[in-house]
C-alpha positions as CSV (number, residue, x, y, z in Angstrom):
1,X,0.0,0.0,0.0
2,X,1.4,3.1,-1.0
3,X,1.7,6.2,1.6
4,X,-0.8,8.3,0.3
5,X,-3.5,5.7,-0.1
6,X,-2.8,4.9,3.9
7,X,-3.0,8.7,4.8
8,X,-6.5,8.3,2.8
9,X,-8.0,5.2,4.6
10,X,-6.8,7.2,8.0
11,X,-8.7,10.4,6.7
12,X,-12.3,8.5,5.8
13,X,-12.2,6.5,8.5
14,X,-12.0,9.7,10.8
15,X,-15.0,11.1,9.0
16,X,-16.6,8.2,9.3
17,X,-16.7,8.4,13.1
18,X,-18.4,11.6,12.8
19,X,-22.0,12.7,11.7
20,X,-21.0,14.9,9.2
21,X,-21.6,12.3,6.1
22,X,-25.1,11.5,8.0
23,X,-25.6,15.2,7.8
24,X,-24.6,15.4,4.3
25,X,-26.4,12.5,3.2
26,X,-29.5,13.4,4.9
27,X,-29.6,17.5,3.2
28,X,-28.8,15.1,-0.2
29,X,-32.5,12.8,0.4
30,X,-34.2,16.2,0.5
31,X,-32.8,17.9,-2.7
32,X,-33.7,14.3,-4.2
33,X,-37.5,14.6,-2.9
34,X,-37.7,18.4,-3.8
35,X,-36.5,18.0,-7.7
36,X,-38.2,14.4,-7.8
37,X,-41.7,16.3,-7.4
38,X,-40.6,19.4,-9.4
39,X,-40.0,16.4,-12.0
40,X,-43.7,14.8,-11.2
41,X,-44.8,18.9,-11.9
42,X,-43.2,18.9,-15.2
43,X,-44.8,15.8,-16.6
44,X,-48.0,17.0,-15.1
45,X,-47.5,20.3,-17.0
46,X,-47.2,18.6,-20.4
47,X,-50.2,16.8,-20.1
48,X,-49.1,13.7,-18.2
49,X,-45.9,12.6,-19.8
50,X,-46.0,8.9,-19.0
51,X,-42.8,8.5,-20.6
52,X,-41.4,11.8,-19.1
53,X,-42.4,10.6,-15.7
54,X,-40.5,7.1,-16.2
55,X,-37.4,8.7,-17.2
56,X,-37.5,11.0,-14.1
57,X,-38.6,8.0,-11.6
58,X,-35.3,6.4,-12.7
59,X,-32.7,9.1,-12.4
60,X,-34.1,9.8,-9.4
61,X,-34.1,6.2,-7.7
62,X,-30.7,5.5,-9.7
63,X,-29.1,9.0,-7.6
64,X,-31.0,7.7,-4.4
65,X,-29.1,3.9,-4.7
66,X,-26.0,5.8,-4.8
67,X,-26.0,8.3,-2.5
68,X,-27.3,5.2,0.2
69,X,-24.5,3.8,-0.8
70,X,-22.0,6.6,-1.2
71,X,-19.3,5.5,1.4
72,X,-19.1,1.5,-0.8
73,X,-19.2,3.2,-4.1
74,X,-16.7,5.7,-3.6
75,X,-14.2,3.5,-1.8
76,X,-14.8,1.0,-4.8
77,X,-13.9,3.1,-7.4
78,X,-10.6,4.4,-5.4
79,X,-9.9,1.4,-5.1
80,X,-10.5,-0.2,-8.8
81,X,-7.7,2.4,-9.9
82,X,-5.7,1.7,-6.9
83,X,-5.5,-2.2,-8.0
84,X,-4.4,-0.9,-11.6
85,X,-1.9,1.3,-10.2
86,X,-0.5,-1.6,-8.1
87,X,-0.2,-3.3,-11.0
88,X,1.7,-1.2,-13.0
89,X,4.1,-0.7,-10.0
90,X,4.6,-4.3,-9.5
91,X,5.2,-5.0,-13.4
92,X,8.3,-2.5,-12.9
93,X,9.9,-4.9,-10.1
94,X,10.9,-1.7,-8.6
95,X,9.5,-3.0,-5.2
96,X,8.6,0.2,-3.0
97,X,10.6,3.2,-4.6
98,X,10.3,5.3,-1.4
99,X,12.0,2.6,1.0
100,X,14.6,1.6,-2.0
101,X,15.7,5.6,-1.8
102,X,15.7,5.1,1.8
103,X,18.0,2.6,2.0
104,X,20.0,5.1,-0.9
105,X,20.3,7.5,1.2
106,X,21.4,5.4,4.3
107,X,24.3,4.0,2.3
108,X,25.3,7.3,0.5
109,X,25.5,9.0,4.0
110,X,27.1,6.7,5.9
111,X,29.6,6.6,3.2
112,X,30.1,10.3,2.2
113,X,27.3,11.9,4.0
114,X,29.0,13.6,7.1
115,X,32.0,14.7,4.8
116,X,29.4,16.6,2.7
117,X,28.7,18.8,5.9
118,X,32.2,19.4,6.9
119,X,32.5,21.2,4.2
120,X,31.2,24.5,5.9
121,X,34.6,24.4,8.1
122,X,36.0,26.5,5.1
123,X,33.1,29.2,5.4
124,X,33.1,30.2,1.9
125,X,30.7,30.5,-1.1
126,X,30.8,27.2,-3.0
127,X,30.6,25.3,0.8
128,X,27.8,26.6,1.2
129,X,26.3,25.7,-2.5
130,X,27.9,22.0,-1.6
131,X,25.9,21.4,1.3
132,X,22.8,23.1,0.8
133,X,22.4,21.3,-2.6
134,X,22.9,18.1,-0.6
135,X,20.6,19.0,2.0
136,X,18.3,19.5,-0.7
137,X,18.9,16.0,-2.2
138,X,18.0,14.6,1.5
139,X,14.7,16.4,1.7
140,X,13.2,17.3,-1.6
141,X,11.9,13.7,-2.4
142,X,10.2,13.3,1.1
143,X,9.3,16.8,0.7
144,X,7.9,15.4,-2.5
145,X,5.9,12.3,-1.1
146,X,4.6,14.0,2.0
147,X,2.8,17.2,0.0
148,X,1.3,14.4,-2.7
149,X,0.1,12.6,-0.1
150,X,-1.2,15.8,2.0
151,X,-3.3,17.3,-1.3
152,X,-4.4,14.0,-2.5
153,X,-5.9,13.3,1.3
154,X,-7.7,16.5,1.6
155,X,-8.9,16.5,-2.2
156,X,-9.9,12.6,-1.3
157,X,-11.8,13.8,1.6
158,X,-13.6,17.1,0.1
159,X,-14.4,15.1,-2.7
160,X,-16.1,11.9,-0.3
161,X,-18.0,14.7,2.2
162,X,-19.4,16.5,-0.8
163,X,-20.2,13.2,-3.1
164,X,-24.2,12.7,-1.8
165,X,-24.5,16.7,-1.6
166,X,-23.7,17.3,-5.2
167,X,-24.4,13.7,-6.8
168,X,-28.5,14.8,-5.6
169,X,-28.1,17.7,-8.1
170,X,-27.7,15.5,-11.1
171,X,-31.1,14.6,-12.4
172,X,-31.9,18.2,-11.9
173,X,-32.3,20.9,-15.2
174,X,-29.9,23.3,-15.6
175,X,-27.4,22.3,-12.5
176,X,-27.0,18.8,-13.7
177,X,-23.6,20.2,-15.5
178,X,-22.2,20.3,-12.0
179,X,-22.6,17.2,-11.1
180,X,-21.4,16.1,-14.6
181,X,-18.1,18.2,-13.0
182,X,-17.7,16.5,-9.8
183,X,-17.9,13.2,-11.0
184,X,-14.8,13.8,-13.9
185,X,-13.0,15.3,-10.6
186,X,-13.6,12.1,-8.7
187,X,-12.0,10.2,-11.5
188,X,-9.2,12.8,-12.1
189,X,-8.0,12.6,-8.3
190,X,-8.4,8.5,-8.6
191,X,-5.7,8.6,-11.3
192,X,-3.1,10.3,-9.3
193,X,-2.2,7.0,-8.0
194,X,-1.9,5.6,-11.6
195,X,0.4,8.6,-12.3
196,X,2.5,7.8,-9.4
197,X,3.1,3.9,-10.1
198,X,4.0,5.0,-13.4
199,X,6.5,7.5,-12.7
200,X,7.9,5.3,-9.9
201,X,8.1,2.3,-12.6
202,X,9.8,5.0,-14.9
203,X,12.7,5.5,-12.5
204,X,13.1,1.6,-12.5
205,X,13.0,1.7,-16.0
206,X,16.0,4.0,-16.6
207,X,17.8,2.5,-13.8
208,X,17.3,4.9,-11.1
209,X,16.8,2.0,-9.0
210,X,19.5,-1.0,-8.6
211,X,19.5,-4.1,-6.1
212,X,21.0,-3.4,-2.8
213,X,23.3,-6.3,-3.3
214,X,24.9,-4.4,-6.5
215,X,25.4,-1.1,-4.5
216,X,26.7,-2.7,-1.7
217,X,29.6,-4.5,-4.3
218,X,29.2,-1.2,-6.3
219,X,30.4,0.8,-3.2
220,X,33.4,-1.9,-1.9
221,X,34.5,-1.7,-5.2
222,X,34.5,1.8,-5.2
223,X,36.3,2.0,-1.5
224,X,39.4,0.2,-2.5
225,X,39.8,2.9,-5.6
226,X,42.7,5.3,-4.8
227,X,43.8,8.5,-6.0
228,X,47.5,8.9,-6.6
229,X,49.4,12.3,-6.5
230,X,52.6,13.6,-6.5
231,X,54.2,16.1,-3.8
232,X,56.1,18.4,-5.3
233,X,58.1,21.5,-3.6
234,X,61.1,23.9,-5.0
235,X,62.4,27.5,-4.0
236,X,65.2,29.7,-5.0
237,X,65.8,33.3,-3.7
238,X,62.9,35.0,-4.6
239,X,60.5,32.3,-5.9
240,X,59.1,29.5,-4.3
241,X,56.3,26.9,-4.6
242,X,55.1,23.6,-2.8
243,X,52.1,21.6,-2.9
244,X,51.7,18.6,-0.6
245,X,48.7,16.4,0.9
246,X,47.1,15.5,4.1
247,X,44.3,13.5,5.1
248,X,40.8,14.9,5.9
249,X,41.6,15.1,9.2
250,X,44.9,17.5,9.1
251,X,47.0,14.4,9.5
252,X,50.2,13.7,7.8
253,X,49.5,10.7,5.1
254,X,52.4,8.3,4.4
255,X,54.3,8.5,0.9
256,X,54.7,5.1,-1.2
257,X,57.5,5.7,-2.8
258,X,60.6,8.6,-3.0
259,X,61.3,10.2,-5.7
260,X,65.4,10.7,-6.2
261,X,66.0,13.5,-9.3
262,X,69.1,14.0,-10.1
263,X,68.4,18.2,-9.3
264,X,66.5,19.7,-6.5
265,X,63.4,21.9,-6.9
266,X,61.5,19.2,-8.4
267,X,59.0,16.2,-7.4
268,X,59.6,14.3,-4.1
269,X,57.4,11.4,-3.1
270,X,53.9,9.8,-3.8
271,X,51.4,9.3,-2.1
272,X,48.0,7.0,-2.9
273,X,44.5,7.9,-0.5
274,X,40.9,7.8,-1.4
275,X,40.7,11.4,-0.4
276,X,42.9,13.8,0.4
277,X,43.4,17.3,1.3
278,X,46.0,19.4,-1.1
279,X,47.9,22.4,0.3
280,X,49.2,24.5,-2.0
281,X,51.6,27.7,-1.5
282,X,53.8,29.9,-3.4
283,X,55.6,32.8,-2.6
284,X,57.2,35.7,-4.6
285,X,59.3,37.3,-2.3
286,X,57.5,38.2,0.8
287,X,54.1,37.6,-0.7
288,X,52.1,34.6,-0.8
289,X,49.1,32.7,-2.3
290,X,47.7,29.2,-0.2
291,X,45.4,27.4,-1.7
292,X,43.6,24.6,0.2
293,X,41.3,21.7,-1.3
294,X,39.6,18.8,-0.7
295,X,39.6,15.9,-3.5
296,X,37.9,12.7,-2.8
297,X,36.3,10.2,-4.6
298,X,32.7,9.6,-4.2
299,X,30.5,6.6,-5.4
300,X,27.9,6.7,-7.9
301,X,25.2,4.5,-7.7
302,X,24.1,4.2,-11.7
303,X,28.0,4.3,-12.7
304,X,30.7,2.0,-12.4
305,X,33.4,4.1,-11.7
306,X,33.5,6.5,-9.1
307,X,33.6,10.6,-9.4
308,X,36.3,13.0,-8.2
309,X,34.6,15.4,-6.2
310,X,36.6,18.5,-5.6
311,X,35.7,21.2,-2.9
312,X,38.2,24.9,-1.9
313,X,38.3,24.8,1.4
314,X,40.2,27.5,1.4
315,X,41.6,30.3,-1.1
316,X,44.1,33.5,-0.1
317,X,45.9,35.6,-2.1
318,X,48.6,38.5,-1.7
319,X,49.1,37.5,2.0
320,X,52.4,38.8,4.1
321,X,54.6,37.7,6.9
322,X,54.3,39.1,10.5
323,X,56.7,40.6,12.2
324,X,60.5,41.8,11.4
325,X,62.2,40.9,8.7
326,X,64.3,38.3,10.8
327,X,61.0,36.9,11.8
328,X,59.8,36.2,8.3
329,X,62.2,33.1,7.8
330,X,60.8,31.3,11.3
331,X,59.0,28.3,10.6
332,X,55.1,29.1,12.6
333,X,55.5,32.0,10.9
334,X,52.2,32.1,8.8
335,X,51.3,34.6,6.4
336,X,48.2,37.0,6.8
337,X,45.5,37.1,4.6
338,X,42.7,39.4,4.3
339,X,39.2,39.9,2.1
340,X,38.7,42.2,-0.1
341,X,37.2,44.2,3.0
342,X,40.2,44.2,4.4
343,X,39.0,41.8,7.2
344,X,41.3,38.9,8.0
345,X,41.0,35.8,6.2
346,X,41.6,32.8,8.8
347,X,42.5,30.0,7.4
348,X,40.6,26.6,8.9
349,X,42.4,25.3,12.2
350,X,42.7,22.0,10.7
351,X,44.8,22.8,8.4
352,X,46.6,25.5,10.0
353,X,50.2,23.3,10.8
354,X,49.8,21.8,7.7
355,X,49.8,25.4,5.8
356,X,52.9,26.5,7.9
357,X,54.5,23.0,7.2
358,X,53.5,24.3,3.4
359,X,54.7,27.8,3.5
360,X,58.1,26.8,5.2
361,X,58.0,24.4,1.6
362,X,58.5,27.7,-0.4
363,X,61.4,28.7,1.4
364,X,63.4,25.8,1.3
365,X,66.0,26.1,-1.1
366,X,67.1,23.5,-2.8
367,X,64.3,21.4,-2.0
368,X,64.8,17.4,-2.1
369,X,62.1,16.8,1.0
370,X,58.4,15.6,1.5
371,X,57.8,17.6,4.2
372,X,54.0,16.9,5.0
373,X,54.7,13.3,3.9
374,X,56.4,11.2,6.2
375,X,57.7,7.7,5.8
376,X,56.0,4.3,6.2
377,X,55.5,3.0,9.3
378,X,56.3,6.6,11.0
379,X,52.7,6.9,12.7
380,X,52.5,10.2,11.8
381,X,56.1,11.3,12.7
382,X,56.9,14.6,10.7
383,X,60.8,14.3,11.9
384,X,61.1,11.0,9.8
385,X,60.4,13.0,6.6
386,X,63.8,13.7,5.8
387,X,64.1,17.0,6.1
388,X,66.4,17.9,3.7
389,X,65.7,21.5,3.2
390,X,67.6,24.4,4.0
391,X,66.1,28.1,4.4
């Protein structure tokens, strides 16, 4: 049974428990008996119509059955395109779409969900877009069910308290059209449930919609995919660049392998995560950019092969050392950047020894080290990075 059609039964049998049908049904048998003898009038006025009269006697006992009967007959016809709509959505194998996106969602946030929301640590612009369009994703469906269900429950029961009220109007002259009205309306609202089955088979049908057992290999399979980068770091006198990787967490990853160039400046280890953080710096002179990202790799439920996802977490230009000059060559030293307003720019406390770790990088001439890569089986140990850098 879908949703709606259980908010439905919930709704008539509430207004079953009251009088209001009775009432209703009762003001229905009395427009019946008033335009029944303005019909008998009519037939009188032309002479005695005999056939006039018949015709009459039958709308009128025909309306009467049905209004008796209003609460079987309009649960009947509900529930005739009910059964076809259940067909249709169990032709589609798709099962119950709403619990199959459940269990979607469960999976996709226990797997990437609470990164998604980290991402507001940066506090800037295309966060923001990030996590409000997932938020979005997590409610607009449900959103979605629970308004079609709210409007097809309150059209279901205006239409059912009104049914005997209007349905007495139809043998009459010259309101009959409105009856005509309310009865295409009753028919209109019961194929909203056909409509739904057949979108809901729709999704199945362009694959919206695969077994659990699939997305559960689908997303193992994705897990053990890595990314592989290279760090890279190399100053001279005035110039200087480095760009290395930590995990999510601020925490130094372990390289693979070291790279051994025959000149300094160049590239120095690599490393291999499912998602990483990238800090990136350069200086010219005493000025410097840092540029901090997120790059992970997220899985896709209707695709094999996983997508990058890339995030800023954080972006500052045209920043400066503290301090005296003397000062500028210390390594906590961290540059200062500022908005556009002149208001300082901080840069996310999870990150902020791995930026210094970064900026130090663009000082070191002659480069040959990691830095923020230390060596296997180092737990983490920054001093077994072999520092190899001078400043």
């Amino acid at each position: 049974m879908f949703y709606f059609e259980t908010l439905l039964n919930q709704g008539l049998a509430g207004i079953d428990r009251t009088a209001m049908l009775t009432t209703i049904t009762g003001i229905a048998y009395a427009i019946l008996v008033i335009g029944f003898l303005a019909g008998l009038y009519q037939a009188a006025m032309r002479g005695g119509d005999l056939q006039a009269l018949g015709v009459t006697a039958i709308k009128y006992v025909v309306i009467a059955v049905l209004v008796a009967n209003w609460s079987t007959v309009f649960r009947e016809v509900n529930s005739s395109s009910s059964q076809v709509a259940h067909a249709i959505y169990s032709s589609s194998t798709a099962g119950d779409v709403f619990l199959s996106w459940l269990d979607q969602l469960k999976q996709q946030f226990e797997a990437d969900g609470t990164t998604s929301f980290l991402n507001l640590v940066s506090n800037t612009n295309s966060a923001l877009i990030t996590v409000l369009l997932v938020f979005v994703a997590y409610v607009l469906y449900v959103l979605a069910i629970v308004v079609f269900g709210f409007f097809y429950t309150l059209y279901g029961c205006v239409l059912y308290v009104l049914g005997p009220l209007v349905l007495a109007l139809l043998p009459m002259p010259g309101v009959g059209q409105l009856a005509k009205s309310f009865a295409t309306n009753i028919f209109i609202w019961s194929g909203w449930g056909i409509l739904y089955a057949i979108f809901a088979a729709l999704i199945t049908a362009i694959q919206a919609r695969l077994p659990l057992e699939e997305q559960a290999a689908r997303i193992r399979e994705i897990n053990q995919k890595l990314m592989q980068r290279i760090n890279d770091a190399g100053a001279v006198k005035d110039v200087g660049a480095y760009c290395g990787f930590v995990s999510f967490s601020g925490e130094p990853l372990e390289w693979i392998s070291r790279c051994k160039p025959l000149a300094p400046n160049g590239l120095h280890a690599t490393v291999v995560a499912p998602a990483f953080v990238r800090i990136h710096a350069f200086r010219d002179q005493q000025t410097f950019a840092l540029l901090i990202t997120l790059h992970e790799l997220v899985a896709q439920v209707a695709r094999r092969r996983p997508a990058l996802y890339s995030t800023i977490l954080f972006h500052g230009a045209g920043g400066t050392l503290p301090g005296l000059p003397q000062q500028s060559l210390a390594r906590e030293i961290l540059p200062e950047f500022r908005m556009r307003s002149g208001d300082p720019m901080p840069v996310p406390a999870t990150y902020l020894e791995a930026a210094r770790t970064a900026v130090a990088g663009t000082r070191c001439l002659g480069c040959r080290s990691p830095h923020l890569l230390v060596a296997p089986g180092s737990n983490g140990d920054l001093s077994n990075s072999e520092d190899e850098h001078a400043t």
